[in-house]
BAPA-978428 format. One record per atom (N, C-alpha, C, O): x, y, z; atom name. Coordinates in steps of 0.001 Angstrom, whole numbers, plus 524288, in hexadecimal, padded with zeros to 5 digits. Atoms other than C-alpha are relative to their C-alpha. Example, Ala and Ser with C-alpha at 12.3 -4.5 7.8 and 13.67 -1.06 7.14 Angstrom:
// residues 2
r X:8037A	Y:7FB5A	Z:80000	at:N
r X:8300C	Y:7EE6C	Z:81E78	at:CA
r X:80384	Y:804B0	Z:80000	at:C
r X:80790	Y:8049D	Z:80299	at:O
r X:7FCCC	Y:7FB5A	Z:7FFC4	at:N
r X:83566	Y:7FBDC	Z:81BE4	at:CA
r X:7FCFE	Y:80442	Z:802DA	at:C
r X:7FEFB	Y:80896	Z:80383	at:O
***
This chain:
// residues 101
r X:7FDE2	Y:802F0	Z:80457	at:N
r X:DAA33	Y:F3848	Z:9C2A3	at:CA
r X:802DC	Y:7FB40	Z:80235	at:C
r X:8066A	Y:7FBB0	Z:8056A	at:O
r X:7FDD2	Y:80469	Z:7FD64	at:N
r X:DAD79	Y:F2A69	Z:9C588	at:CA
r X:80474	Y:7FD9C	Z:7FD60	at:C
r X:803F4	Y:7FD0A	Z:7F8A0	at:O
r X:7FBD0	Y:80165	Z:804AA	at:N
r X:DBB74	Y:F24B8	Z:9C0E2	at:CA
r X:7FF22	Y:7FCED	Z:7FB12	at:C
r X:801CC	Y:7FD43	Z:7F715	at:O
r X:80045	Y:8030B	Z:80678	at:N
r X:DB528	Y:F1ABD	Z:9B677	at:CA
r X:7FD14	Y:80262	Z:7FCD0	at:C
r X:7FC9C	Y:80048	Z:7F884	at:O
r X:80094	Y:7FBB6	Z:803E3	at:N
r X:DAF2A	Y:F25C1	Z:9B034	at:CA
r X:80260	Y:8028A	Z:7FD73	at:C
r X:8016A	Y:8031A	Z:7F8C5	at:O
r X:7FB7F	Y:7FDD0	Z:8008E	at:N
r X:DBAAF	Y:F2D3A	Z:9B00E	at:CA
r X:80253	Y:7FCE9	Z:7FB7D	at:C
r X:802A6	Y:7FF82	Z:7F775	at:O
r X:7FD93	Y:80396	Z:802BA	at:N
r X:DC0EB	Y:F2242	Z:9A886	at:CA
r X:7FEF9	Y:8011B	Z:7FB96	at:C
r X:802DD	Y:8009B	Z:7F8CF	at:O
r X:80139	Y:7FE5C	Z:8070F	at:N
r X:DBBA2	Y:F2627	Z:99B33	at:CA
r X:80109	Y:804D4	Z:7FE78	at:C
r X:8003E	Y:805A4	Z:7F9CC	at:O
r X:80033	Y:7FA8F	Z:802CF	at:N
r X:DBE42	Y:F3478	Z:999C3	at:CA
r X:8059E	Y:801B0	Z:80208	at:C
r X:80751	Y:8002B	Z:80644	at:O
r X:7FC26	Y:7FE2C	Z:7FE58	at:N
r X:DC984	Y:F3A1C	Z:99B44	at:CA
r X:8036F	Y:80678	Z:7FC2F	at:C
r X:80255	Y:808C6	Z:7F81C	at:O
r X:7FE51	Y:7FAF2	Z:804C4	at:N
r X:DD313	Y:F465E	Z:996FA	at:CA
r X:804C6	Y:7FE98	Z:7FE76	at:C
r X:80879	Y:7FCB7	Z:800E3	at:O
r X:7FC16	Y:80097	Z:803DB	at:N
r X:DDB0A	Y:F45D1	Z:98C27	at:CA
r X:8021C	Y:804D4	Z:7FE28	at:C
r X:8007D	Y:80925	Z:7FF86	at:O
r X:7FDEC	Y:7F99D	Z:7FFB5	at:N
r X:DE385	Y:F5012	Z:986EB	at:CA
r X:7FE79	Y:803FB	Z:7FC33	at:C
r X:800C2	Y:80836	Z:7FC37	at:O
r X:80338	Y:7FD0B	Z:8026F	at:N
r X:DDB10	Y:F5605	Z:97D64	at:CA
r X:7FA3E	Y:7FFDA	Z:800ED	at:C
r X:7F79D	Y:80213	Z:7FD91	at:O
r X:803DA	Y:8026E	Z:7FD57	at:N
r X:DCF36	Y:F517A	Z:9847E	at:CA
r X:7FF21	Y:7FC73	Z:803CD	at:C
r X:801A7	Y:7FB37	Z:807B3	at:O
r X:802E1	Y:8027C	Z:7FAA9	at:N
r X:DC602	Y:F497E	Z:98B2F	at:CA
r X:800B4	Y:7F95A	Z:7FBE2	at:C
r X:7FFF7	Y:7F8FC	Z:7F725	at:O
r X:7FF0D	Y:802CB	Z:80300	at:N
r X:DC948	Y:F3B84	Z:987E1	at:CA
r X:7FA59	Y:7FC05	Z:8028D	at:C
r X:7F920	Y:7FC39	Z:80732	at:O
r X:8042B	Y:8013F	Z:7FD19	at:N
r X:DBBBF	Y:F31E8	Z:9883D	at:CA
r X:80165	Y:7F969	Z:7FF4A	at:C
r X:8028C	Y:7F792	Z:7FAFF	at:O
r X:7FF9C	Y:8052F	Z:8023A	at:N
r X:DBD4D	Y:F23A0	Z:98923	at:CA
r X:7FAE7	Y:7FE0B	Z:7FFEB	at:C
r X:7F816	Y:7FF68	Z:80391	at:O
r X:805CB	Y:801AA	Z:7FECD	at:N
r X:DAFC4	Y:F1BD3	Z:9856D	at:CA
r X:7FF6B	Y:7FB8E	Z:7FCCE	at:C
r X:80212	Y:7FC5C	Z:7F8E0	at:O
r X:80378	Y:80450	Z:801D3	at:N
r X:DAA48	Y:F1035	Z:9803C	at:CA
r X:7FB18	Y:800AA	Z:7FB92	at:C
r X:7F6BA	Y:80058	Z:7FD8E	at:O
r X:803C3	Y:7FFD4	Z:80398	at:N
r X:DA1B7	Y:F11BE	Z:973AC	at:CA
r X:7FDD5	Y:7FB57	Z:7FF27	at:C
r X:8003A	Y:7F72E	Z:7FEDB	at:O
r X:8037C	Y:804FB	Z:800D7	at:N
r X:D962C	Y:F08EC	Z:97177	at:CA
r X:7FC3A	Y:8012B	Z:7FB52	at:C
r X:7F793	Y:801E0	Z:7FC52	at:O
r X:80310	Y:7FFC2	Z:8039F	at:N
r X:D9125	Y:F0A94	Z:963F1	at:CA
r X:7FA62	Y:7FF3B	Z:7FF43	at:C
r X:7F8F9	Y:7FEDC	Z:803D7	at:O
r X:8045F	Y:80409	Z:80101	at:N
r X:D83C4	Y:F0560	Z:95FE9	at:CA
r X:7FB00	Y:8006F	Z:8041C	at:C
r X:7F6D4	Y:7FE0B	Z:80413	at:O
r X:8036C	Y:80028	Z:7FA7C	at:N
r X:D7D3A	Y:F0969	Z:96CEA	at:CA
r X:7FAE0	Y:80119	Z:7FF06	at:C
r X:7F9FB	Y:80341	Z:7FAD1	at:O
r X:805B1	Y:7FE07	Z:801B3	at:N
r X:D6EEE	Y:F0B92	Z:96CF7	at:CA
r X:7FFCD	Y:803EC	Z:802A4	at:C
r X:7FB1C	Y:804F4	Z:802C5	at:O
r X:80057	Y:7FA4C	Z:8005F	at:N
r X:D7104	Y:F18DF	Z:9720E	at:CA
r X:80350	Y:80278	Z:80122	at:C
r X:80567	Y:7FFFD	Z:804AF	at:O
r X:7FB05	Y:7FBDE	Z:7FD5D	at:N
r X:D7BED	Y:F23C0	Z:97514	at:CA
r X:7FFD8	Y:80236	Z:803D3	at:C
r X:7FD5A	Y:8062F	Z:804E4	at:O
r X:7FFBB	Y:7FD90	Z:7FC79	at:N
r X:D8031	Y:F24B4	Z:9803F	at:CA
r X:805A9	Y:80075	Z:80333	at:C
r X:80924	Y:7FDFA	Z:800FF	at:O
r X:7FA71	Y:80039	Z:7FD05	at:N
r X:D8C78	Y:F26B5	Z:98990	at:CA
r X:7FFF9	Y:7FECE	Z:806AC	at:C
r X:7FDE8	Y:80167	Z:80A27	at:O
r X:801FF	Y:80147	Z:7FB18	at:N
r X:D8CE7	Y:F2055	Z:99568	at:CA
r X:80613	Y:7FC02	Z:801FD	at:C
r X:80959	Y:7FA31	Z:7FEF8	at:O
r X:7FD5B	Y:8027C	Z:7FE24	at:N
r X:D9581	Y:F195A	Z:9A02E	at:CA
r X:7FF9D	Y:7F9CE	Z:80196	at:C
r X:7FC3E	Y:7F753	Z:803F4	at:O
r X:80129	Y:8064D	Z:7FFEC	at:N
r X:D981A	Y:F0BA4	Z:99FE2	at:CA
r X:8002E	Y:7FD1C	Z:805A5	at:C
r X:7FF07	Y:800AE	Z:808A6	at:O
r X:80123	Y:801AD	Z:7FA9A	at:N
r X:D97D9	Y:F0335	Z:9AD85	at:CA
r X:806C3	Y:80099	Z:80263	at:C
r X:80856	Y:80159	Z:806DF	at:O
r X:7FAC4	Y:7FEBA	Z:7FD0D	at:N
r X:DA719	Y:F0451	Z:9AD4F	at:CA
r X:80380	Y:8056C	Z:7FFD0	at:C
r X:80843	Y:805D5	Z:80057	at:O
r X:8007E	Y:7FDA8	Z:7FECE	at:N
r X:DA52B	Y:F1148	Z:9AD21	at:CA
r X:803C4	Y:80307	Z:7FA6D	at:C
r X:8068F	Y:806D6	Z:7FB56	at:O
r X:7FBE5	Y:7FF14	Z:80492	at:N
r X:DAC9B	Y:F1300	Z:99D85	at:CA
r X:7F9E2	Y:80234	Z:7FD42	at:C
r X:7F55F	Y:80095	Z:7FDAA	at:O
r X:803DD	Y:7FE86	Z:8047D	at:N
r X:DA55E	Y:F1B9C	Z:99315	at:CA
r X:7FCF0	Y:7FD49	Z:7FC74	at:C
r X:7FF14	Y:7F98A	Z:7FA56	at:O
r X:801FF	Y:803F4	Z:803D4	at:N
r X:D9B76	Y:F15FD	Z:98A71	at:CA
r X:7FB7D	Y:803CD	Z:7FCBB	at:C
r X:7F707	Y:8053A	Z:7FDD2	at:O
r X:8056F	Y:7FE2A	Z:80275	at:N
r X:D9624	Y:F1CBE	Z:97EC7	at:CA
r X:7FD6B	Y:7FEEA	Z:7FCFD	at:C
r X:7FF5B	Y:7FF39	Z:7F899	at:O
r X:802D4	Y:80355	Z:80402	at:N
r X:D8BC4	Y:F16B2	Z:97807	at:CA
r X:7FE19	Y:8031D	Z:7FC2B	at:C
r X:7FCAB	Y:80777	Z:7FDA1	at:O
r X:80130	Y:7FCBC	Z:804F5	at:N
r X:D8831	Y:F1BED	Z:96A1D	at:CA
r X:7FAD0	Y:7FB3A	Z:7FB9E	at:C
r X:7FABC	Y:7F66C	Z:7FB6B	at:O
r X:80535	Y:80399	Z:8024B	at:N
r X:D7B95	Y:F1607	Z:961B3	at:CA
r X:803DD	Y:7FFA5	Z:7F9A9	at:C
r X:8024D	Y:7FC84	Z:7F65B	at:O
r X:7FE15	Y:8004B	Z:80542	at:N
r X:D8611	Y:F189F	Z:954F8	at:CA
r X:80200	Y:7F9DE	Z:800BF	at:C
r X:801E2	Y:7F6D1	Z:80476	at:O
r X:7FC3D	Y:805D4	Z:80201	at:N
r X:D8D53	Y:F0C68	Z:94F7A	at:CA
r X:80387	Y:8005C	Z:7FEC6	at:C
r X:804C9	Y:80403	Z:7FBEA	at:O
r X:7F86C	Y:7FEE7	Z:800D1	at:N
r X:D9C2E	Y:F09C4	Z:94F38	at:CA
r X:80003	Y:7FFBD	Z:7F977	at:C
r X:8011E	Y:7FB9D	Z:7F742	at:O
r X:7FEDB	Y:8001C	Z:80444	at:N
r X:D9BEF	Y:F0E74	Z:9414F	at:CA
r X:80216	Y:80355	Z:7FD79	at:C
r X:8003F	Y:8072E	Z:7FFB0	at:O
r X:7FB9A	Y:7FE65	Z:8030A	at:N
r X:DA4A0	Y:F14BE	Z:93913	at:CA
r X:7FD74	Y:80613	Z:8057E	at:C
r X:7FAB7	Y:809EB	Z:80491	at:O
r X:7FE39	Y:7FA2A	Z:7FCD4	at:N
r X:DA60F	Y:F1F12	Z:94658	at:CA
r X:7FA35	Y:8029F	Z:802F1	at:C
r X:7F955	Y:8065D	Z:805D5	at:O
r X:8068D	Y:7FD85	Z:7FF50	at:N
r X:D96A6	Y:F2038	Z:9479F	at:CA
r X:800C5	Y:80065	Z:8077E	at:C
r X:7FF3B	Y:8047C	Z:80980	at:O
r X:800E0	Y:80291	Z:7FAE6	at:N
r X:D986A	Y:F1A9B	Z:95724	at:CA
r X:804CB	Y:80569	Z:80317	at:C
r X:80477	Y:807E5	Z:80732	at:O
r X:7FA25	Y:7FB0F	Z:7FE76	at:N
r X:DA5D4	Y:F24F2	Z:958D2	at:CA
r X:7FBD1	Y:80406	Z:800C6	at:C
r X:7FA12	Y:80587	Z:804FF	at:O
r X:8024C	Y:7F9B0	Z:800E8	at:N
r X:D9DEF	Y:F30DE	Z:953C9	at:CA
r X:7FC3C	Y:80113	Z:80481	at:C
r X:7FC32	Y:80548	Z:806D6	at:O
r X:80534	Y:8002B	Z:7FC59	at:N
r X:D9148	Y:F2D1D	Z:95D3F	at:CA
r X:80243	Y:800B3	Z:804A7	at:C
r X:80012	Y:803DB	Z:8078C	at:O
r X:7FF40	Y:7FE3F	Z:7FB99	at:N
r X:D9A43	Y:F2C4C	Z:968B9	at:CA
r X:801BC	Y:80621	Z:800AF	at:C
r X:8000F	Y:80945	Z:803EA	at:O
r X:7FF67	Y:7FA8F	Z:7FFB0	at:N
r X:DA000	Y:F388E	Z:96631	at:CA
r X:7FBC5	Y:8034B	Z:80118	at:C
r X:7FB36	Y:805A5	Z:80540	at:O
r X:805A6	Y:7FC20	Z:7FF78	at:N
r X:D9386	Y:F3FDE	Z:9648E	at:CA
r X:7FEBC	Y:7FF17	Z:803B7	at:C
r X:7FEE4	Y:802FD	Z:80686	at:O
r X:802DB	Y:80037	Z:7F973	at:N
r X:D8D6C	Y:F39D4	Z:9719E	at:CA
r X:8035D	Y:80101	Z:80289	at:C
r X:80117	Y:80316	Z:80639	at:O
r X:7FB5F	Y:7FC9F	Z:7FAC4	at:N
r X:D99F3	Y:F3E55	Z:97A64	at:CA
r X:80077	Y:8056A	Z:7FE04	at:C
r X:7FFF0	Y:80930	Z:800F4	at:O
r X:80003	Y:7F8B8	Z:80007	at:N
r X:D9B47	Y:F4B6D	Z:973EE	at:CA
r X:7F986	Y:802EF	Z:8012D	at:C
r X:7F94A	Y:807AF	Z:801E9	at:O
r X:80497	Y:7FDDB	Z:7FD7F	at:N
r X:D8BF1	Y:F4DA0	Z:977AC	at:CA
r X:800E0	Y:7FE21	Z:80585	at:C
r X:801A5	Y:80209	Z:80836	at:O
r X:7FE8C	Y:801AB	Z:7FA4B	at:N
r X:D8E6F	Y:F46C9	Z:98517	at:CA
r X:80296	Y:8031F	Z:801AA	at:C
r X:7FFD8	Y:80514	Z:80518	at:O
r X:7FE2D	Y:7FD46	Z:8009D	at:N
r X:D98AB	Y:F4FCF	Z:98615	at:CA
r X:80007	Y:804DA	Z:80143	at:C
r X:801A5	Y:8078E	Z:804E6	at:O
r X:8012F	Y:7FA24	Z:80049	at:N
r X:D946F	Y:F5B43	Z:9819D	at:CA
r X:80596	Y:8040A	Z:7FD27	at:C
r X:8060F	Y:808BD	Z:7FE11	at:O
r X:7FDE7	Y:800A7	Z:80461	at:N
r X:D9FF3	Y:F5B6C	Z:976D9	at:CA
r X:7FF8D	Y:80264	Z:7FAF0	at:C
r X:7FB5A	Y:80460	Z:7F9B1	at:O
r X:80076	Y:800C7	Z:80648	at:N
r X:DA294	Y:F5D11	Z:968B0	at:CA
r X:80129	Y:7FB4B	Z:7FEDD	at:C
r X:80408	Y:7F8DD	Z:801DC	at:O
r X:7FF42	Y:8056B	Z:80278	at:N
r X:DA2B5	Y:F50CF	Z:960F2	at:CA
r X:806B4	Y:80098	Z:7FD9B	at:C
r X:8096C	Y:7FCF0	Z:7FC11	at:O
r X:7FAED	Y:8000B	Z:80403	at:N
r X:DAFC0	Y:F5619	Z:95AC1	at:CA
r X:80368	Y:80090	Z:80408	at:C
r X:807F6	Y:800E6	Z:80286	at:O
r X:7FB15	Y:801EC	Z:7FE06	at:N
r X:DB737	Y:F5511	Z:9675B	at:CA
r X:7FF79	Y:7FBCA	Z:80394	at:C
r X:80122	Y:7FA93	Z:807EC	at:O
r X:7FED3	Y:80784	Z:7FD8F	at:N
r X:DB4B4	Y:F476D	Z:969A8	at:CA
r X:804AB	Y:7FDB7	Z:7FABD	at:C
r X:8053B	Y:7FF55	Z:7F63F	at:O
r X:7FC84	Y:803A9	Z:80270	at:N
r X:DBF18	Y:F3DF9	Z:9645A	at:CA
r X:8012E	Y:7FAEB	Z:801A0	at:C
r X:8027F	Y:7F9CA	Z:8061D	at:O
r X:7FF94	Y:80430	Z:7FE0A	at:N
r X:DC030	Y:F315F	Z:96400	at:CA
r X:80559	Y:7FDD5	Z:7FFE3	at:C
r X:80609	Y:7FAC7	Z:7FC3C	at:O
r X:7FAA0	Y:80209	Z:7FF37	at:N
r X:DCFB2	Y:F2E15	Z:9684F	at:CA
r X:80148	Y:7FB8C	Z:7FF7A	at:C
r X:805B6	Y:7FAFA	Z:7FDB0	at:O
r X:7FE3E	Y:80582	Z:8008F	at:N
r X:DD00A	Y:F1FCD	Z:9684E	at:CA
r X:7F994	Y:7FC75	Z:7FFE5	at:C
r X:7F576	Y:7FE9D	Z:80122	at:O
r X:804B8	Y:802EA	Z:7FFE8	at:N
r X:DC54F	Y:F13A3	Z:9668B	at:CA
r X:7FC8B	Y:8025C	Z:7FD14	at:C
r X:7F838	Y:8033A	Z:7FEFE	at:O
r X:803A4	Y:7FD19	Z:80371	at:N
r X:DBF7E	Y:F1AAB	Z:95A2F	at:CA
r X:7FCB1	Y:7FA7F	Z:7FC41	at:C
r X:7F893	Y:7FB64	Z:7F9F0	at:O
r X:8011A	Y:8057E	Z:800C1	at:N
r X:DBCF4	Y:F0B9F	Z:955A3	at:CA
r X:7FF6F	Y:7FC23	Z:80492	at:C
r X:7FFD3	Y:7F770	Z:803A4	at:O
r X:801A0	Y:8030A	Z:7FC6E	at:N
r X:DBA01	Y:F0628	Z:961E5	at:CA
r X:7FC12	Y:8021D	Z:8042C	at:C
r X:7FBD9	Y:806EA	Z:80402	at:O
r X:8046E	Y:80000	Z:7FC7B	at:N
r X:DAEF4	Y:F0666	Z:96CB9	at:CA
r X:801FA	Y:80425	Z:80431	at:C
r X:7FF1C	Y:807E7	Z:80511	at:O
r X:7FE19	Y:7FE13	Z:7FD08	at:N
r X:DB911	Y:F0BDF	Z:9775F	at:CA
r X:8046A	Y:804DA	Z:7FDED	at:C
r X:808A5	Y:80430	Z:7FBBD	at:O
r X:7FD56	Y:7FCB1	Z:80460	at:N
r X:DBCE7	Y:F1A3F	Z:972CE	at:CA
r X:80255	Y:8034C	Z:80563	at:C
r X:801B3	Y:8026C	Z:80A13	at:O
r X:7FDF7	Y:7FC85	Z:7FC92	at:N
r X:DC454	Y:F2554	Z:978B8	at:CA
r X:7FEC3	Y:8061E	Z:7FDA7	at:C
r X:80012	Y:80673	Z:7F909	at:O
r X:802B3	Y:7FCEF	Z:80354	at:N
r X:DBEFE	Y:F318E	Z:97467	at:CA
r X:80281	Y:806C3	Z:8042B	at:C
r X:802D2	Y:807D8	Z:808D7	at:O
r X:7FDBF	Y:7F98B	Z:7FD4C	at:N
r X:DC4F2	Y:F4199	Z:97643	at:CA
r X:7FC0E	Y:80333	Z:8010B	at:C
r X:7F8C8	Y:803D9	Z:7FD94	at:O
r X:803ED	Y:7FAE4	Z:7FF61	at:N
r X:DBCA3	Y:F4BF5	Z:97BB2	at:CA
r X:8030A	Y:80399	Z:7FEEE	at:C
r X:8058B	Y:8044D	Z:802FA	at:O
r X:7FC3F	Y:7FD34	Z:80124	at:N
r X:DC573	Y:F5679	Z:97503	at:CA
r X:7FE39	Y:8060C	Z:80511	at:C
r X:7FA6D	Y:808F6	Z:8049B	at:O
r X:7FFDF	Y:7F991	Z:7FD62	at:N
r X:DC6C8	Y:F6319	Z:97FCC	at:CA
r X:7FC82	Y:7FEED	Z:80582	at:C
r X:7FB04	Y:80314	Z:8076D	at:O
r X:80430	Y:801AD	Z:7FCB0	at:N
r X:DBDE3	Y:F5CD3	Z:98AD5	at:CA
r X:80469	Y:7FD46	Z:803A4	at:C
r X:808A7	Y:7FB86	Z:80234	at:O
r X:7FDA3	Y:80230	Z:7FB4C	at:N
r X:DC279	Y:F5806	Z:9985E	at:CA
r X:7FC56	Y:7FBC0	Z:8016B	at:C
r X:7F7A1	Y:7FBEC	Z:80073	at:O
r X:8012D	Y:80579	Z:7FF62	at:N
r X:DC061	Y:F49D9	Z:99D1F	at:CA
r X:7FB0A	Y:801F3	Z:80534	at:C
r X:7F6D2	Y:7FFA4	Z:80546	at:O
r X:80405	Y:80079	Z:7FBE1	at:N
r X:DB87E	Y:F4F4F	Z:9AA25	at:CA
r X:7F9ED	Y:803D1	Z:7FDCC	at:C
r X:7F56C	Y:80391	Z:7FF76	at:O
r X:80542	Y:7FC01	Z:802C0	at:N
r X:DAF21	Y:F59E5	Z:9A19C	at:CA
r X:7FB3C	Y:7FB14	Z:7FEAD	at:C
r X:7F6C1	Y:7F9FB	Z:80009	at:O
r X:80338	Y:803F8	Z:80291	at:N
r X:DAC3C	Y:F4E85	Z:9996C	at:CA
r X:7FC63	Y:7FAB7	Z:80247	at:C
r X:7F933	Y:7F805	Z:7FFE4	at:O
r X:80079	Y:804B7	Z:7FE32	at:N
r X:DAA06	Y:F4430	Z:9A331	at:CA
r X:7FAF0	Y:80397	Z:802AB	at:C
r X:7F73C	Y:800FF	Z:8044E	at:O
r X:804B9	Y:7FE06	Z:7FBCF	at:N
r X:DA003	Y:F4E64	Z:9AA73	at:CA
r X:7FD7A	Y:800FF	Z:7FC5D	at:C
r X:7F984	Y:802D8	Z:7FE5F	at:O
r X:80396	Y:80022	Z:8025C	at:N
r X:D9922	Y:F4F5F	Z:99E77	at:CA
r X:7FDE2	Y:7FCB2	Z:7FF38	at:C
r X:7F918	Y:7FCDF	Z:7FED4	at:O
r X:802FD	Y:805B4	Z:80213	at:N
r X:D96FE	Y:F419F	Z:99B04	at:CA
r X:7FCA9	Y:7FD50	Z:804CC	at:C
r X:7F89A	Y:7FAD6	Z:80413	at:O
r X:803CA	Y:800D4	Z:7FB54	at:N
r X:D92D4	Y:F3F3B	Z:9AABF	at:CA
r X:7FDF4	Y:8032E	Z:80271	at:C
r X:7FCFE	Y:802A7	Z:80720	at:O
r X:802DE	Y:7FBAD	Z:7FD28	at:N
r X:D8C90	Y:F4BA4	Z:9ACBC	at:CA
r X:800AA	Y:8039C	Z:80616	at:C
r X:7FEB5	Y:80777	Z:80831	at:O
r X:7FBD5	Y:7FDCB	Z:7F9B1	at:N
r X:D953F	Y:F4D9E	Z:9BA28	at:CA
r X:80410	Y:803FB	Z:7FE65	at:C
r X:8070B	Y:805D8	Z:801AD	at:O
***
C-alpha cells in the first residue's frame, strides 16, 4: 500500500471514512485511481435530484462487498468531492478490497 493511496481512506470513529471525487455523466461505472493517486468514482447517472449520490453508493458497496445502507454520505452531498462512512468497516479491510492486496 503506497502513502498516496492511503490518503483517501481512512478510520473514523464509527467507521471507515472514504474520501473521493465523483464524476457524474461518465460513459461507464467505474472506480479507479487518479495519477495523483486520489479516488475517482465515475458513475453513467446524472447530478440529478441525488441520481449521481445513489449510483456512487451502489458501485462502492458492490466494490466493497457492503450493504448500500451503511454507506453515508458525511459531507460534499452537493458537490463532486464527497466524504462518505463505511459504517463498522476498518480503513485497511476496505482498502484491500478495493486493491485486491
Amino acid at each position: 500500500m503506497n502513502s498516496g493511496a492511503e490518503s483517501f481512506i481512512k478510520d473514523g470513529k464509527d467507521g471507515a471514512l472514504i474520501q473521493l471525487r465523483a464524476q457524474p455523466g461518465a460513459s461507464r461505472n467505474e472506480i479507479v485511481l487518479d495519477s495523483e493517486g486520489r479516488l475517482k468514482v465515475r458513475v453513467t447517472a446524472a447530478a440529478v435530484e441525488g441520481a449521481a449520490n445513489r449510483s456512487v453508493i451502489k458501485l462502492l458497496a458492490k466494490a466493497l462487498s457492503v450493504p448500500k445502507s451503511s454507506i453515508s454520505i458525511q459531507s460534499g452531498e452537493a458537490s463532486r468531492d464527497k466524504v462518505l462512512l463505511v459504517e463498522g468497516q476498518s480503513a485497511a479491510d476496505l482498502m484491500s478490497r478495493l486493491t485486491g492486496r
